[in-house]
C-alpha positions in Angstrom: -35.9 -122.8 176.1 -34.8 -118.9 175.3 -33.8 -119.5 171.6 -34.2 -121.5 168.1 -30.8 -121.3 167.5 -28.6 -124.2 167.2 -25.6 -124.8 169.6 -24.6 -128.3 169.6 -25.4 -130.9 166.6 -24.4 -134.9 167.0 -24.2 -136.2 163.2 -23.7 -140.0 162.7 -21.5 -140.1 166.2 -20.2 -143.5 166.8 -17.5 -144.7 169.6 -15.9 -148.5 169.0 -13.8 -149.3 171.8 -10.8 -152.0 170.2 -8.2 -152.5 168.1 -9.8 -152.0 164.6 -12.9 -149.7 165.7 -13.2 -148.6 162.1 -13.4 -151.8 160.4 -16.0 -153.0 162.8 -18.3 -150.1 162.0 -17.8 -150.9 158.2 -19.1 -154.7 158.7 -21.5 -153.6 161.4 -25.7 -154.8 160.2 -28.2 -153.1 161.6 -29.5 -156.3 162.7 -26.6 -157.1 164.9 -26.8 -156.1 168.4 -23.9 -154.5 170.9 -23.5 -158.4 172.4 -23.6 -160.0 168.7 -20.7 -157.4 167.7 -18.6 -158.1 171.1 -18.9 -161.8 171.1 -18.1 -161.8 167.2 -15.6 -159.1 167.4 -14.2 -158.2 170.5 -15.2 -154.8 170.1 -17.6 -152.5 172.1 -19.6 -150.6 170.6 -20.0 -147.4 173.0 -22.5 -145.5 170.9 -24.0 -146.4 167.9 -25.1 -143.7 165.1 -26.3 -141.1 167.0 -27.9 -137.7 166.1 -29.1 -134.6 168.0 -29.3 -131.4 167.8 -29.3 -128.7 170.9 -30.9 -125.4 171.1 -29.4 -122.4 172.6 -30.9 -122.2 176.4 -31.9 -125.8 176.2 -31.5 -128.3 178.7 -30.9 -131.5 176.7 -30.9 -135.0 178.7 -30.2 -137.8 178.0 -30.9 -140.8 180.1 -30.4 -144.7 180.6 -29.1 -147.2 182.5 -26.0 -148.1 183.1 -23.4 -149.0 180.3 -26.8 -147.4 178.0 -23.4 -144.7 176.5 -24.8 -141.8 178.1 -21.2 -141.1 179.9 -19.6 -142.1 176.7 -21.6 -139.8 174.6 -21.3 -136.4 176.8 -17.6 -137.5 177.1 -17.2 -137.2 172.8 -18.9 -134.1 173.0 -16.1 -132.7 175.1 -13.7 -134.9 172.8 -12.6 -136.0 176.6 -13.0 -139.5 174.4 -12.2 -139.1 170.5 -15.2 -140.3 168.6 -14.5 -143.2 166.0 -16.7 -141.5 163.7 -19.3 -138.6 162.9 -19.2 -135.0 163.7 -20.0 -132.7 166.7 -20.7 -129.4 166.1 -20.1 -126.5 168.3 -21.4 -123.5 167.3 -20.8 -124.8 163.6 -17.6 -126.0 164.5 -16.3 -129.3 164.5 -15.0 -130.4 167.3 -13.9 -134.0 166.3 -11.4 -131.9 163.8 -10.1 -129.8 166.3 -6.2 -129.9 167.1 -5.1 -129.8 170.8 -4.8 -125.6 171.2 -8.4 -125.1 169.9 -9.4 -127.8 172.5 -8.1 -126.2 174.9 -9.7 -122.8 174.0 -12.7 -124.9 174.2 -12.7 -126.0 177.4 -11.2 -122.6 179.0 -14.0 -120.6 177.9 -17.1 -122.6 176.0 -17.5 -125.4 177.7 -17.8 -127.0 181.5 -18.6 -130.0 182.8 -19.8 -131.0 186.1 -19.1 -135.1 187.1 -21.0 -137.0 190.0 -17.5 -137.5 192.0 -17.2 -133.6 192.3 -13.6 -133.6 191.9 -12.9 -130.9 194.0 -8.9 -130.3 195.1 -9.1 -131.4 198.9 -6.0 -129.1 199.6 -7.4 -126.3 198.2 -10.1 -124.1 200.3 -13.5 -123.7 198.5 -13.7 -120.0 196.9 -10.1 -121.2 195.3 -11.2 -124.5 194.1 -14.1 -122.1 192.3 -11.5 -120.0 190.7 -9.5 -122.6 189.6 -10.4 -122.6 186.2 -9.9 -118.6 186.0 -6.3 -119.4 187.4 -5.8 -121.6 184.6 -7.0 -118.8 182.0 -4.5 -116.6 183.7 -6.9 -114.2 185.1 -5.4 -112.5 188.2 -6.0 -113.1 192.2 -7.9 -110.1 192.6 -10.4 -110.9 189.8 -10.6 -114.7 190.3 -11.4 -114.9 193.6 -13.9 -111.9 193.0 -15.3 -113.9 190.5 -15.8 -117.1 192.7 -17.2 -115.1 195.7 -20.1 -114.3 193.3 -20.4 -117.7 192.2 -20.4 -119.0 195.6 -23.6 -116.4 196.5 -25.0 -118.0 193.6 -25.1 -121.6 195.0 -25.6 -119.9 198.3 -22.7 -120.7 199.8 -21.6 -117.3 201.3 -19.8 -117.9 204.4 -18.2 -121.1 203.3 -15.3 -119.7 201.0 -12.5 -120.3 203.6 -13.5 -124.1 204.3 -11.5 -127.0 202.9 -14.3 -129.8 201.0 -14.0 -132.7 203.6 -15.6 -129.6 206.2 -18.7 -129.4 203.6 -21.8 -132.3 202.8 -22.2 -133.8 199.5 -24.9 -131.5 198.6 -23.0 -128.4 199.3 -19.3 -130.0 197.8 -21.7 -130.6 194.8 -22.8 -126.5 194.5 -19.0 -125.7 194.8 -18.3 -127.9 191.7 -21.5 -126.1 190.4 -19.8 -122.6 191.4 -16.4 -123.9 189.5 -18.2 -125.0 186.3 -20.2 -121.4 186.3 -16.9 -119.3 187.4 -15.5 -119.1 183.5 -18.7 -118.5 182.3 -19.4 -120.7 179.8 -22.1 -120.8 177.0 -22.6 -125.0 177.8 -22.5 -127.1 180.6 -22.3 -131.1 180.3 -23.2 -132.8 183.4 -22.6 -136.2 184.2 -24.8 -138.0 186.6 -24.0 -134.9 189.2 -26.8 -135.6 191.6 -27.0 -139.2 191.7 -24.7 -139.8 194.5 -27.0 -137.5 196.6 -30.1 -138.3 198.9 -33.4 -137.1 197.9 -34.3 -134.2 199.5 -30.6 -132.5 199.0 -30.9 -133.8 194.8 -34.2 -131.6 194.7 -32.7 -128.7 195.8 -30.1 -129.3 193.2 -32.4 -129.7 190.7 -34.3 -126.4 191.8 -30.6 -124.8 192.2 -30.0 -126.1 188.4 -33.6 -124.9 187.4 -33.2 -121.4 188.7 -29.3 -121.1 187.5 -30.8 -121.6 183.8 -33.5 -119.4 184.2 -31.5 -116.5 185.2 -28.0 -117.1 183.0 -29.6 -118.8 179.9 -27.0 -121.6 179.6 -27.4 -124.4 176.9 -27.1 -127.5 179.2 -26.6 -131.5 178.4 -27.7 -133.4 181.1 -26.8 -136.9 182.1 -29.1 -139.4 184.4 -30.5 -142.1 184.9 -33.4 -141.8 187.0 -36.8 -140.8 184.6 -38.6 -138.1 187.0 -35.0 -135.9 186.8 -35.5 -136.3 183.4 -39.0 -135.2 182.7 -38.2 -132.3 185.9 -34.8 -131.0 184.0 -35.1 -131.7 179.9 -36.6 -129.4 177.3 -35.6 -132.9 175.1 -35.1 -136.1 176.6 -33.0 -138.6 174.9 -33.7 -142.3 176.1 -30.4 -144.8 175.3 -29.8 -148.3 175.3 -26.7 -150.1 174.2 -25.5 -147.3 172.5 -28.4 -145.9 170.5 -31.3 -143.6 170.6 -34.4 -145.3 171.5 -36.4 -142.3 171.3 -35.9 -138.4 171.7 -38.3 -136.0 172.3 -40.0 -133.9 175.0 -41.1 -135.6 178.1 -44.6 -135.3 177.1 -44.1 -137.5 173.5 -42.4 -140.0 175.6 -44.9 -140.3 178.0 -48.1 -140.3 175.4 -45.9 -141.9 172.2 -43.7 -144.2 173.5 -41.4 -145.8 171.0 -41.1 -149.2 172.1 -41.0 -151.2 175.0 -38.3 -149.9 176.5 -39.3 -146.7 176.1 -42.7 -147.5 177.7 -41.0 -149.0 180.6 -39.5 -146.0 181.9 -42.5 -143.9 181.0 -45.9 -146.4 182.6 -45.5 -144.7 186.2 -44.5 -140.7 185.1 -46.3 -138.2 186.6 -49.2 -137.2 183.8 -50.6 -134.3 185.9 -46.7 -132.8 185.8 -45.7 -133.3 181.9 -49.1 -133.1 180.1 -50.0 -129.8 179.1 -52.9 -127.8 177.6 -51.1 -128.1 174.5 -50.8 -131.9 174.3 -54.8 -132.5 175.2 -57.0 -129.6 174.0 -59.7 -130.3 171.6 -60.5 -127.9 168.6 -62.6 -124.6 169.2 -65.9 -125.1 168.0 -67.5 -121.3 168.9 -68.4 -122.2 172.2 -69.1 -119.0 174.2 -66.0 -118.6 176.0 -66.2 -115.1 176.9 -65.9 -114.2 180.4 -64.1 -117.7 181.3 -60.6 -117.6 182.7 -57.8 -118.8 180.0 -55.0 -121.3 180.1 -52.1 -121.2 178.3 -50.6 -123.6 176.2 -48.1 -124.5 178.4 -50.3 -124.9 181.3 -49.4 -128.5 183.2 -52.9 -130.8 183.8 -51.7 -130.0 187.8 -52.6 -127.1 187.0 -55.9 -127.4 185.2 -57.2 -129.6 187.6 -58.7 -126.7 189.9 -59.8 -124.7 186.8 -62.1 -127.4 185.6 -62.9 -129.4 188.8 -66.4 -127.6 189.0 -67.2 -126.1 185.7 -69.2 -127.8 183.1 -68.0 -125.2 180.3 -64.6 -125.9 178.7 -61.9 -123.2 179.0 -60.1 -121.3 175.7 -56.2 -122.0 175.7 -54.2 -119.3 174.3 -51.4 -118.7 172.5 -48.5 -116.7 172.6 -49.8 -113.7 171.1 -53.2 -114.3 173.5 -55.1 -116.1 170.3 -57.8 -118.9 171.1 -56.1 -121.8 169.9 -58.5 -124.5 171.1 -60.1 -125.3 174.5 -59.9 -128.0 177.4 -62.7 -129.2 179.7 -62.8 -131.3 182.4 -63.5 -134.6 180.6 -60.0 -134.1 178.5 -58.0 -133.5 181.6 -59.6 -136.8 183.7 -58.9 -139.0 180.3 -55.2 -137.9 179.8 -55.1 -138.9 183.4 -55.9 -141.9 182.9 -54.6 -143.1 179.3 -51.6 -145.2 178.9 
């Protein structure tokens, strides 16, 4: 994460799909759950009360299983589906009170959204299913498809810009919808499940892809999945749903040491410790040891990492902060217990 600024806040965001979606948030108890209120009502309650709030540069996930509202959620952010209640901010502005031109100016040049099905035009050729969304701002040929053939080297798919979709794999149709989302060069990108249609290795390399993209273009990203370890690999903040609500949100490393509940704990028991704990999360305070001479962690440094440093030292290591103050130290008796803890 680049910056403390705020680019997208969720306040009080609900979505009732039915006739009288209103009125059923009105009688809605806190007590009742989604099948209580569609058995009683006949209404579905898509998501329930949510808040959030994204920083600029973030990647922002939210995750949970099927018919969770993860889809529904990303989908109000975009106003793709109209909220029945609350408030989305954009940059300060609300997008739930937006008329149809300033949505539109929206999604020509702030936003971009990447789905699992690709939805790539299988008449078109690749480099002008990239610029498709500079053709729709009205940008010329020349630019557009200078534009795309930039994008494309991005996703590393040079060579490819004459080819029609059905000539490409999943993995690479999936960089080309990349490519597209990145062409009008938005300041937020909303993904949808995008790699979960893929096999393993080729959803790695998207995920790297995705990692890389962010770390050289700084782009505030919501992230939809359902599988944890994309999670804890992609989010700054993870947001854990079920039936429409908020378990828990946080960084993969509160998750993983605080679960919330149950659920939470569930998705969390078998993460990957050694690749989400850091220095930060398991130092102890600095009690004047002599720690001069001894190599320094920082305080992001993942437990992976410290492994090797403390293996075969007795002493425990300073951890550093930003401006290279010792902020506490870690030994190796730390790192083996917050291996083991659950």
């Amino acid at each position: 994460m680049t910056s403390s600024a705020t680019e997208i806040s969720g306040r009080g965001v609900w979505k009732v799909f039915g006739r009288t979606p209103e009125r059923i948030i009105e009688q809605v108890t806190p007590e009742q759950t989604r099948g209580q209120i569609f058995s009683e009502t006949g209404h579905l309650v898509g998501v329930r009360d949510v808040s959030f709030d994204v920083q600029k540069g973030e990647t922002f996930v939210v995750m949970g299983l099927s018919g969770s509202g993860k889809s529904t959620l990303v989908r109000c952010i975009s106003r793709l589906i109209d909220p029945t209640r609350g408030q989305i901010l954009v940059e300060g502005q609300d997008v739930v009170t937006m008329d149809a031109k300033q949505l539109l100016e929206l999604r020509r040049h702030k936003i971009s959204m990447v789905f699992q099905n690709f939805g790539l035009f299988p008449h078109r050729r690749v480099i002008e299913n990239v610029a498709y969304g500079l053709e729709v701002q009205g940008l010329d040929k020349k630019r557009r498809l200078d534009r795309a053939a930039q994008m494309l080297e991005l996703v590393g798919l040079t060579g490819w810009e004459r080819h029609y979709p059905k000539q490409l794999s999943g993995g690479m149709q999936q960089r080309v919808g990349l490519a597209r989302a990145l062409a009008v060069d938005p300041d937020i990108l909303l993904f949808d499940e995008p790699f979960s249609a893929l096999d393993p290795l080729i959803r790695r390399d998207m995920q790297d892809e995705l990692l890389n993209l962010r770390a050289k273009m700084n782009k505030t990203i919501i992230f939809i999945t359902h599988d944890f370890a994309e999670a804890l690999r992609l989010g700054d903040h993870i947001a854990i749903m079920k039936d429409g609500e908020f378990m828990q949100l946080g960084t993969g490393a509160d998750l993983v040491v605080n679960p919330a509940n149950d659920y939470v704990r569930a998705f969390t028991k078998d993460a990957p410790r050694a690749k989400v704990l850091t220095a930060a999360r398991i130092m102890r305070p600095y009690a004047n040891e002599p720690l001069a001479g001894l190599p320094t962690v920082r305080l992001d440094t993942k437990i992976e990492d410290l492994l090797a440093l403390v293996a075969d030292r007795d002493t425990p290591l300073p951890v550093l902060d930003a401006e290279q103050r010792c902020v506490g130290c870690v030994d190796r008796a730390g790192v083996l217990r917050a291996l083991v803890e659950q």
